[in-house]
C-alpha positions in Angstrom: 61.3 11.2 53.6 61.2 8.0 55.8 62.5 4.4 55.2 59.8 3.2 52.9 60.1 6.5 50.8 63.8 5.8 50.1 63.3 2.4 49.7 60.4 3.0 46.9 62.3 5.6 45.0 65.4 3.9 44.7 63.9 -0.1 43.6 61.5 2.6 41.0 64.8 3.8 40.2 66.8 0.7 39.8 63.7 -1.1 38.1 63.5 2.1 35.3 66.8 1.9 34.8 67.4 -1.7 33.9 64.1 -1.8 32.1 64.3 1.2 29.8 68.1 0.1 29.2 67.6 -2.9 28.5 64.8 -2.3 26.8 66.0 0.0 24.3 69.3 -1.7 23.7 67.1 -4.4 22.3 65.1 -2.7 20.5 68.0 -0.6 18.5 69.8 -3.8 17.8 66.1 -5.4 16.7 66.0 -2.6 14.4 69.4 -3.0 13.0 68.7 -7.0 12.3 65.6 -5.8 10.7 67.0 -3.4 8.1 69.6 -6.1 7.8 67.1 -8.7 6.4 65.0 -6.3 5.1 68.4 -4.8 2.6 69.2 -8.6 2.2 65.6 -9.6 1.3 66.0 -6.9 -1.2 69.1 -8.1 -3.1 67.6 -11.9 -3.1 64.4 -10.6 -4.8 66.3 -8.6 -6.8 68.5 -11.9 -7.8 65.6 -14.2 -7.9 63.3 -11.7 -10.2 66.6 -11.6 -12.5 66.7 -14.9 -12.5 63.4 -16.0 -13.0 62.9 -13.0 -15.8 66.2 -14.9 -17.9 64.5 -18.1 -18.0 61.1 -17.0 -19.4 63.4 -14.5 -21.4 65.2 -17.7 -23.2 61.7 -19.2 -23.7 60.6 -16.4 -25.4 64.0 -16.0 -27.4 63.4 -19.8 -28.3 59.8 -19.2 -29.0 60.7 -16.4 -31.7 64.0 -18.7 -32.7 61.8 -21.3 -33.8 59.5 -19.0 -35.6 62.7 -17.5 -37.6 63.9 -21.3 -38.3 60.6 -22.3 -39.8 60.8 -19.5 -42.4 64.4 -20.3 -42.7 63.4 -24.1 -43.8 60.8 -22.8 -46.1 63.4 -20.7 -47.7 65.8 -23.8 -48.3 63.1 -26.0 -49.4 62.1 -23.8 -52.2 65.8 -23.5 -53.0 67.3 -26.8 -52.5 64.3 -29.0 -53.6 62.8 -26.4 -56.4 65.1 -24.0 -58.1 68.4 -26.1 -57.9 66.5 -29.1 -60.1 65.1 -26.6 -62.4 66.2 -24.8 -65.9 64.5 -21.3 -65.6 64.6 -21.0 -69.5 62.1 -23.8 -69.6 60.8 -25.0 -66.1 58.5 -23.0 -64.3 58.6 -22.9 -59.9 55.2 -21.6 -59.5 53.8 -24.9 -58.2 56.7 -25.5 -55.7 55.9 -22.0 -54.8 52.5 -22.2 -54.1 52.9 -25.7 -52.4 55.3 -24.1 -50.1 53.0 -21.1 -49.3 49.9 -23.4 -48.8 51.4 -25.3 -46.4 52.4 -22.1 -44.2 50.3 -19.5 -45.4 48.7 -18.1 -41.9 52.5 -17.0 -41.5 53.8 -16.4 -45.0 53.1 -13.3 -47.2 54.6 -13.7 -50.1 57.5 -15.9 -52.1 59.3 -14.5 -54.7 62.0 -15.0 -57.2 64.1 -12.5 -59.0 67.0 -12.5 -61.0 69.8 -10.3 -60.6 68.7 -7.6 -62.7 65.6 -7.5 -60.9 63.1 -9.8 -63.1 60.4 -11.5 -61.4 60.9 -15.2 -62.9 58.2 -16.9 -60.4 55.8 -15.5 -57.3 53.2 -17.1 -55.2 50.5 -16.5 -54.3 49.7 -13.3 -56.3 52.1 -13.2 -59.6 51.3 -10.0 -60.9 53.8 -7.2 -59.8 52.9 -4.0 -59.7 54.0 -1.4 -62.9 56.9 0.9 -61.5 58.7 -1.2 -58.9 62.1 -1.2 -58.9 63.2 -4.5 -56.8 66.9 -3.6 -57.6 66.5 -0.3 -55.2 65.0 -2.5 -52.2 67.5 -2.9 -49.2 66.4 -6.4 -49.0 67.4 -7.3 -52.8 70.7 -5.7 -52.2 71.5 -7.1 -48.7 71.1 -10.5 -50.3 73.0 -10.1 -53.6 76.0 -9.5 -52.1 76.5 -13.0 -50.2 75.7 -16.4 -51.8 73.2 -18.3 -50.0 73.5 -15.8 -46.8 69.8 -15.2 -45.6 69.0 -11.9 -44.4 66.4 -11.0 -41.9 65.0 -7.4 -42.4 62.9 -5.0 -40.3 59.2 -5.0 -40.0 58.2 -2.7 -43.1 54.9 -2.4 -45.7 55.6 -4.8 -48.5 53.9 -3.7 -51.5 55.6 -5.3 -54.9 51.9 -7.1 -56.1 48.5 -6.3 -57.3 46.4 -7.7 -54.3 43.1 -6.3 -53.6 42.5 -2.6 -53.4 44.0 -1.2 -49.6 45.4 -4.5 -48.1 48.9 -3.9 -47.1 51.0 -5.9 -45.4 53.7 -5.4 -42.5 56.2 -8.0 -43.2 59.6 -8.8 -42.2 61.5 -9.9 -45.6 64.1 -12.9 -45.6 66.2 -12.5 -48.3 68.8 -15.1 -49.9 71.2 -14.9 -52.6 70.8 -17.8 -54.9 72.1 -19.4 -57.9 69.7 -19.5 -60.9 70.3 -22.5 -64.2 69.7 -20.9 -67.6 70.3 -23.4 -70.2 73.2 -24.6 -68.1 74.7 -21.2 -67.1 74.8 -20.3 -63.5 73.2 -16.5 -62.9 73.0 -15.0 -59.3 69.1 -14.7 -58.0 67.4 -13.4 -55.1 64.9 -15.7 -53.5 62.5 -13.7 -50.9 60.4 -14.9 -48.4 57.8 -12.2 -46.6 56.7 -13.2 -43.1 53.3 -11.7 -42.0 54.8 -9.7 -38.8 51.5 -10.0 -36.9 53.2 -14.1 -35.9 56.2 -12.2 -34.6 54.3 -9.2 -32.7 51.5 -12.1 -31.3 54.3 -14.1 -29.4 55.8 -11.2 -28.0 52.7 -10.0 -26.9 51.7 -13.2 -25.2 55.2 -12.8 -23.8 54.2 -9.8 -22.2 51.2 -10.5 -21.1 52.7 -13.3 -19.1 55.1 -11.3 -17.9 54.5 -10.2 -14.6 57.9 -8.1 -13.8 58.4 -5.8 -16.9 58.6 -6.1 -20.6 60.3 -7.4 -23.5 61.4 -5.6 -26.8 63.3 -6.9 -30.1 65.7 -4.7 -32.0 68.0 -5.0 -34.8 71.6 -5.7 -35.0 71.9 -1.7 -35.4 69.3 -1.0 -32.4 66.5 0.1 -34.5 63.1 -1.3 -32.6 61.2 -4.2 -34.3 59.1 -4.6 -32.1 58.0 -2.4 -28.7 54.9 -3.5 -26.6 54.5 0.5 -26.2 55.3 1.6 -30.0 52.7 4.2 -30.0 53.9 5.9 -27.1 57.6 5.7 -28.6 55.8 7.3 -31.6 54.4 10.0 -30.0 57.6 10.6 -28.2 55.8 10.1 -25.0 58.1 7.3 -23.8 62.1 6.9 -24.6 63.6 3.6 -25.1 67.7 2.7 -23.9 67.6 0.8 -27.6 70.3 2.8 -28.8 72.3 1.9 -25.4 71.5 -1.7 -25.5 72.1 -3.5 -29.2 76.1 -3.0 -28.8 76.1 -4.7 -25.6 76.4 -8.6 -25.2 74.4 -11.4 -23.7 73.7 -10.6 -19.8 71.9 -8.5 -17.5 72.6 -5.1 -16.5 71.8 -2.5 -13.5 71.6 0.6 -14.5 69.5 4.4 -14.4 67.6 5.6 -17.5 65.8 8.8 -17.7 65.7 8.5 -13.6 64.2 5.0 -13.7 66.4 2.0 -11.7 66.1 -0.7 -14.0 67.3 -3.9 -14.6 67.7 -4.7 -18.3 68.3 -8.6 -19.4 69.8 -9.3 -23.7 69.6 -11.9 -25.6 70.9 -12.5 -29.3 68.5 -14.1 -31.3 69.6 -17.0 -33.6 70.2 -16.3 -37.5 69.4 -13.0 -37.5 71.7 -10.6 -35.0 68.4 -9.1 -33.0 68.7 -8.7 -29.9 65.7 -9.6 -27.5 65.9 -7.1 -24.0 63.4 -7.4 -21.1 63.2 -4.4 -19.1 62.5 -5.0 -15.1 62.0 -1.7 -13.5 63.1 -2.0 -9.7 59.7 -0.4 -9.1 57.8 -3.3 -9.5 58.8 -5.7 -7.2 59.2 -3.0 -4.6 55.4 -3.3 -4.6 56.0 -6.7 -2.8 58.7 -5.6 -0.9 56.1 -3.1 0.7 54.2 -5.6 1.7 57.0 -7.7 3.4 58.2 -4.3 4.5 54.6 -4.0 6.3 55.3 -8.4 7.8 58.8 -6.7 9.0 57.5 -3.8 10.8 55.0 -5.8 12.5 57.1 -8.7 13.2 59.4 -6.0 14.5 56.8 -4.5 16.6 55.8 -7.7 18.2 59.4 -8.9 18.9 60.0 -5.2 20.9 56.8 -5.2 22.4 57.9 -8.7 23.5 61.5 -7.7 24.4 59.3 -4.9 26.7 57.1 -7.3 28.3 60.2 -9.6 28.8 62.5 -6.9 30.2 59.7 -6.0 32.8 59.9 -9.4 34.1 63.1 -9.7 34.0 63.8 -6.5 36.3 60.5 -7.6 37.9 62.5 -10.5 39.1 66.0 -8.4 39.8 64.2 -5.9 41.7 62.3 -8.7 43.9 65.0 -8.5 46.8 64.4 -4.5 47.4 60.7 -4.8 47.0 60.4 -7.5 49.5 62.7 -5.2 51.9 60.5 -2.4 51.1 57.0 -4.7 52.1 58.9 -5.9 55.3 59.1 -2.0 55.9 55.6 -1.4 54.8 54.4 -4.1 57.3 56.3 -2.1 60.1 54.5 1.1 59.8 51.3 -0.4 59.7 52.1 -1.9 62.9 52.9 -5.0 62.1 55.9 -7.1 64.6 56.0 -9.8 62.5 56.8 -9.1 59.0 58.2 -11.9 56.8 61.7 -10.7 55.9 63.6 -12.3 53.3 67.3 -11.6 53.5 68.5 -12.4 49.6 69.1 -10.9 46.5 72.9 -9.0 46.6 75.0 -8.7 49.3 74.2 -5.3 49.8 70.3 -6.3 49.9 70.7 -9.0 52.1 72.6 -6.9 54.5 69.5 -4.2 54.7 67.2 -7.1 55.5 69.7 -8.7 58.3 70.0 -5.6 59.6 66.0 -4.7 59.5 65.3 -8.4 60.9 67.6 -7.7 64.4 65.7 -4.3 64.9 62.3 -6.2 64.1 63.8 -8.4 66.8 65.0 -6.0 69.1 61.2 -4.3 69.1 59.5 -7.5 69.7 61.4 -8.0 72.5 60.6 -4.5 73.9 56.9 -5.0 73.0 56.9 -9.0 75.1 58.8 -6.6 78.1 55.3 -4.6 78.0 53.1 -7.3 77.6 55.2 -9.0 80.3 54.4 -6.1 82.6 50.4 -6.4 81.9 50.3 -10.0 82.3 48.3 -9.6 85.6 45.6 -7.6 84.4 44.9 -9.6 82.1 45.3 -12.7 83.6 41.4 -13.2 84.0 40.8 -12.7 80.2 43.5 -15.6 79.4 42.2 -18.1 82.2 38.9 -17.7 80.1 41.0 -17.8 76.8 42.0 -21.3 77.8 39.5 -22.6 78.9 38.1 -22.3 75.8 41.5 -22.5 73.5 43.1 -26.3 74.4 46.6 -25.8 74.3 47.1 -28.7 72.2 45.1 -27.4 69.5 47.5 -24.2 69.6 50.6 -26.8 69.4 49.1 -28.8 66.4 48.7 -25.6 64.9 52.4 -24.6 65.5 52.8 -27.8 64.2 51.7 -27.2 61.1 52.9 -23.8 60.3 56.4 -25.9 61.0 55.6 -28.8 58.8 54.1 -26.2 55.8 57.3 -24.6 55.8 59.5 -27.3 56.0 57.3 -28.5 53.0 58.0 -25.1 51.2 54.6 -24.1 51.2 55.2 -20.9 52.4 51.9 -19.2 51.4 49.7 -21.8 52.9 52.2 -21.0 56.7 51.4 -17.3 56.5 47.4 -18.5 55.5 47.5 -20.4 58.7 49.8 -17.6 61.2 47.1 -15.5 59.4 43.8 -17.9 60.5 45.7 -18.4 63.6 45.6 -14.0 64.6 42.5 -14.1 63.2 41.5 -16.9 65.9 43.3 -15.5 68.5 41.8 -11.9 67.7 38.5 -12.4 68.3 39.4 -15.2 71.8 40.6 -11.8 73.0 38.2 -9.5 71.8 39.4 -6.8 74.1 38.4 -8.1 77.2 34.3 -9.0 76.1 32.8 -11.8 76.6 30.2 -11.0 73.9 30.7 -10.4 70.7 28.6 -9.7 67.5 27.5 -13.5 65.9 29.8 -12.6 62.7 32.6 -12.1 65.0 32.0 -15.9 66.3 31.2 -17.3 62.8 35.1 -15.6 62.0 36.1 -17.0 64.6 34.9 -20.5 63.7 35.9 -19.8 60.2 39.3 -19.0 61.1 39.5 -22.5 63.7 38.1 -24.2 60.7 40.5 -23.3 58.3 43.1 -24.0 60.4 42.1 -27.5 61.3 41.7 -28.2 57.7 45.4 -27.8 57.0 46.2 -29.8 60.1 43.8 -32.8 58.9 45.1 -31.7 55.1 41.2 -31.5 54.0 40.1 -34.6 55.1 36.8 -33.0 55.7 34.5 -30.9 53.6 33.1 -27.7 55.5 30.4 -25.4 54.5 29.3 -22.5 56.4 25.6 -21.1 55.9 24.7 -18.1 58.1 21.8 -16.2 57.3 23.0 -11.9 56.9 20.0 -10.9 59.2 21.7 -12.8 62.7 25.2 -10.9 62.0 24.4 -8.1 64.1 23.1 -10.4 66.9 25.1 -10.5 70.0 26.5 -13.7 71.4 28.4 -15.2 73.9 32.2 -15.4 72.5 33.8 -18.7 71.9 30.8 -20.7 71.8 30.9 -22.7 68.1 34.4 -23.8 68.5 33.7 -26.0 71.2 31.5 -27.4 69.3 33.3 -27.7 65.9 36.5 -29.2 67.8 33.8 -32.0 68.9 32.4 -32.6 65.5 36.1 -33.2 64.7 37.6 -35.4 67.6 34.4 -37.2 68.0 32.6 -36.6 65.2 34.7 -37.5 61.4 38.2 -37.9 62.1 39.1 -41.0 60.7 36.4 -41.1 58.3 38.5 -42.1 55.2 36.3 -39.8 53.1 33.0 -38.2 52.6 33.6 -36.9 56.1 31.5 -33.4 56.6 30.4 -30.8 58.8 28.1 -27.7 58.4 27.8 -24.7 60.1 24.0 -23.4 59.9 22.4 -19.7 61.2 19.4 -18.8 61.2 16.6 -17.0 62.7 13.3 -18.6 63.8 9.9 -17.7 66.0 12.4 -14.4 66.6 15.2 -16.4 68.1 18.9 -17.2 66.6 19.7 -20.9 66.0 23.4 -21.9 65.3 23.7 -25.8 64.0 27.0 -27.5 63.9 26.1 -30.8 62.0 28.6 -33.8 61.6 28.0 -37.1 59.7 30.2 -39.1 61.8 29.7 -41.9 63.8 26.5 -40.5 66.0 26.4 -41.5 69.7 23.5 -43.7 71.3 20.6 -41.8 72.7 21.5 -42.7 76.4 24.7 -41.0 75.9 23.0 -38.4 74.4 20.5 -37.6 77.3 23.3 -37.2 79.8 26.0 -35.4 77.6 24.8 -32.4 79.2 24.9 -33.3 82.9 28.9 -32.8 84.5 27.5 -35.6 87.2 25.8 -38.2 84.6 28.1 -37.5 81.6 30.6 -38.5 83.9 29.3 -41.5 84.9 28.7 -42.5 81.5 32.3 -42.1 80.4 33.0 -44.3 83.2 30.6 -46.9 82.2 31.7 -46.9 78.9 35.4 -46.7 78.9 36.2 -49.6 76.8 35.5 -48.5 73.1 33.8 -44.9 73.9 34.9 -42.5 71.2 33.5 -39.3 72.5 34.9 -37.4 75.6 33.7 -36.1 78.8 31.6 -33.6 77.6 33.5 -30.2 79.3 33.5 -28.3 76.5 29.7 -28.7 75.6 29.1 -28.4 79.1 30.8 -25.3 79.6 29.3 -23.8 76.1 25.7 -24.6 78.0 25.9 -23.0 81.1 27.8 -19.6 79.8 24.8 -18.9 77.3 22.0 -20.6 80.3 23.8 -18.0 82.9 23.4 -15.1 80.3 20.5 -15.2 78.5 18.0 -17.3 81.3 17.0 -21.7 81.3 15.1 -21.4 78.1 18.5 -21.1 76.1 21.5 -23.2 75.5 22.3 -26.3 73.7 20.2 -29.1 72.0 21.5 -32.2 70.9 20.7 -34.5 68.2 22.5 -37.9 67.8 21.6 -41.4 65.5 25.0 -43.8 65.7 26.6 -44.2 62.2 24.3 -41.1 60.8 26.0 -38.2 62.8 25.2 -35.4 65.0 23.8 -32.1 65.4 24.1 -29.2 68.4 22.3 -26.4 68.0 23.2 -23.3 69.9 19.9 -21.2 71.1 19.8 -18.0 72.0 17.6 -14.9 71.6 18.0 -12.1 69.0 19.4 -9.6 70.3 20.9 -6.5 68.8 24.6 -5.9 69.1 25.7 -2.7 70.8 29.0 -1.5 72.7 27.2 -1.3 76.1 25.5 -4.7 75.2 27.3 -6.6 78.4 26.6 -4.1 81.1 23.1 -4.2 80.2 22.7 -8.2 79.8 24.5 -8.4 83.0 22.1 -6.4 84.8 19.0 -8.8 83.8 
């Protein structure tokens, strides 16, 4: 197992580690807040249905209240109004009666008076009684003769004391009064009944339930026998069970309870004047419907807070983990035989003491490595004369220059982008000891130059490279373009405060490969053009023209010229093209000719 091995293992490790425990620490406690709120949710809709199903519980109760009151008025009108004004010896009540019933009939069945042997003195609307009815033996008769003007409320039952039409009966809930009758100036005890139709009664309470969205609501006596059920026919059947027996002894409130397996919540009311009591039934089943759907919001909320927690902790560790993983690149860098590796000695102390350490052996090697290079400095003391000849060593100390001033700056990516350009550059100068070289080796080359003289200049240019594919495998004479790019640069646009440009051009025509290096600079004058060229003239001319002459003597150029002329014959070399204040373009010529290893030896033998 070598260095990188360990190192990989153990930041895999350490990264796991922190991740998955941090990770799932998070996620457990996400959970726990999540059943928290979710149990806490619970109660409040459990609170808030309660709530809610009391308020529309007293509306209904006030609903059925006012109902009850109404019959009660139409009970004391009859009696205070009609029979306490009349003598029942000689007056007759039948047109109070029928007044009263007219004006309420849709909820009024009958009106009835009897005396306390049971004599029907007056009756509206039908007053014909029917033969064999004993009034005497009817629990609402007797509930009311026992208490003077005490009404009593009775439950829903088939009246049937009058000849109506053949089949109509009517389920009516009796209210019953004792009252006190004038005969000829005696007092006699009466019973004044009042039958309301029951359908009023069972159509508010079924509108109540039908509004109802959270359970239902059922009236019973003050002795818990049902009045009314929104399921009577099941309770009929015996197909359902009602708590009524449970319920009618307990007061006003609301209760939790279990009945028959069902969690319920069960909310009484007393009605007014009567003693009922009026329950709504919420079974804890039906808002768990909506609970089940902001169970469902939880669990996803839930999943996207731990899948964010996840994402988070990878970061996180990402970011703990840097130091180790920037130790184990440096090392990475080393085995691929890389000297320079960009160490960063941070992170914990332990960390920063592996990558001080691995930076003085980095050291130590590249010192061994300059030892050896030292020792083959003669041999290749030819290649590097040519190298700088071609390479001005102030362009190499701008460059420098730059790296420094990037990093100084902080921009750390665009120093190693430059060190990078810079290898790159001085890769292909060296090119083993050749002097030619493949045309996409040059244009990499030139590339490479370019890019660094961009960050020196800071992009003050615009660059394009446009190489036709089919000259890449053409040889060349190395180092050729620069030359002419660094004079597109110093002579060419620098200064230009913008729109400053230069292309790079390949191509292949009549069979031949043409390299243009265009500039729109300031240009030079055609006589300075015509001698560029010549050491002897050019010289001359820079003489001449001292005072004010932007462009240089010409060596480079001059140099580029007669290595491709010496090489590849007269007919090849550089052209020139020149206007002042429109720019500049040389074009390198030479023939096409296929790369190949032993491409040298044979050119050299032409």
């Amino acid at each position: 197992m070598g260095l990188r091995d360990i190192f990989d293992n153990r930041s895999r490790s350490i990264r796991v580690t922190i991740a998955v425990s941090f990770s799932l620490v998070a996620s457990i406690s996400m959970i726990l807040l999540g059943t928290v709120l979710y149990r806490q949710f619970f109660q409040q809709e459990a609170i808030s249905t309660t709530e809610r199903e009391e308020q529309f519980l007293n509306q209904t109760r006030r609903a059925l209240e006012d109902y009850l009151h109404n019959m009660r008025r139409t009970s004391d009108a009859l009696y205070y109004i009609g029979i306490k004004n009349k003598d029942m010896t000689t007056d007759d009540i039948t047109d109070e009666m029928n007044l009263l019933y007219e004006s309420d009939k849709d909820n009024l069945v009958n009106i009835a008076l009897y005396s306390s042997d049971g004599e029907l003195i007056g009756s509206s609307p039908v007053s014909t009684q029917k033969k064999n009815i004993d009034v005497t033996a009817q629990s609402w008769f007797n509930s009311a003769i026992v208490g003077l003007e005490n009404l009593h409320f009775s439950v829903p039952h088939v009246q049937n004391l009058f000849d109506e039409a053949i089949g109509q009966y009517h389920w009516v809930i009796s209210v019953s009064r004792m009252v006190e009758l004038n005969r000829a100036g005696y007092p006699q005890k009466g019973v004044l009944l009042v039958d309301m139709n029951f359908d009023s009664v069972s159509q508010l309470l079924d509108k109540a339930n039908a509004d109802n969205m959270s359970g239902y609501i059922y009236l019973c006596d003050e002795k818990g026998d049902i009045i009314y059920h929104p399921r009577q026919k099941l309770l009929n059947a015996g197909l359902l069970m009602e708590d009524n027996a449970g319920m009618y002894s307990r007061s006003d409130g609301d209760y939790r309870y279990t009945f028959n397996g069902e969690e319920r919540i069960t909310i009484i009311k007393t009605v007014s004047y009567t003693g009922w009591k009026l329950i709504s039934v919420i079974p804890i089943s039906t808002f768990r419907v909506s609970l089940d759907k902001m169970q469902y919001v939880v669990v996803l909320m839930l999943s996207i807070a731990i899948l964010g927690i996840v994402l988070v902790n990878q970061l996180v560790t990402a970011r703990i983990t840097r130091p180790i993983m920037r130790l184990e690149d440096a090392v990475r860098d080393m085995e691929s035989g890389n000297l320079y590796p960009v160490i960063h000695q941070e992170g914990p102390r332990e960390v920063a003491h592996l990558s001080h350490t691995l930076s003085r052996s980095v050291m130590t090697i590249r010192q061994l490595m300059d030892d050896l290079v030292a020792e083959q400095e003669e041999k290749r003391k030819s290649e590097l004369d040519a190298l700088q000849s071609q390479i001005n060593p102030h362009f190499l100390y701008n460059a420098l220059d730059s790296v420094v001033w990037l990093i100084e700056g902080e921009r750390y990516q665009d120093a190693v982008y430059t060190v990078k350009e810079l290898a790159n550059l001085m890769r292909v100068s060296i090119s083993h000891g050749r002097n030619v070289i493949p045309v996409s080796d040059e244009i990499r080359h030139a590339k490479s130059y370019m890019n660094i003289q961009n960050i020196r200049y800071r992009n003050t240019f615009d660059v394009e490279f446009d190489i036709d594919e089919e000259i890449m495998s053409a040889c060349t004479v190395k180092l050729i373009v620069q030359p002419l790019l660094e004079n597109a640069i110093y002579y060419g646009v620098k200064g230009m405060e913008d729109d400053a440009e230069i292309r790079i051009r390949g191509y292949k025509k009549d069979g031949d490969v043409y390299i243009d290096v265009s500039d729109n600079g300031i240009g030079m004058p055609p006589e300075q053009v015509e001698v560029l060229l010549d050491p002897k003239r050019s010289e001359e001319y820079r003489k001449a023209h001292e005072t004010g002459m932007r462009h240089g003597n010409g060596v480079g150029l001059i140099n580029v010229d007669m290595r491709i002329r010496l090489l590849y014959g007269e007919n090849y070399g550089l052209l020139i093209e020149s206007e002042p204040d429109e720019g500049t373009t040389m074009s390198i010529h030479i023939p096409y000719i296929e790369y190949s290893d032993d491409i040298e030896q044979r050119l050299s033998k032409r």
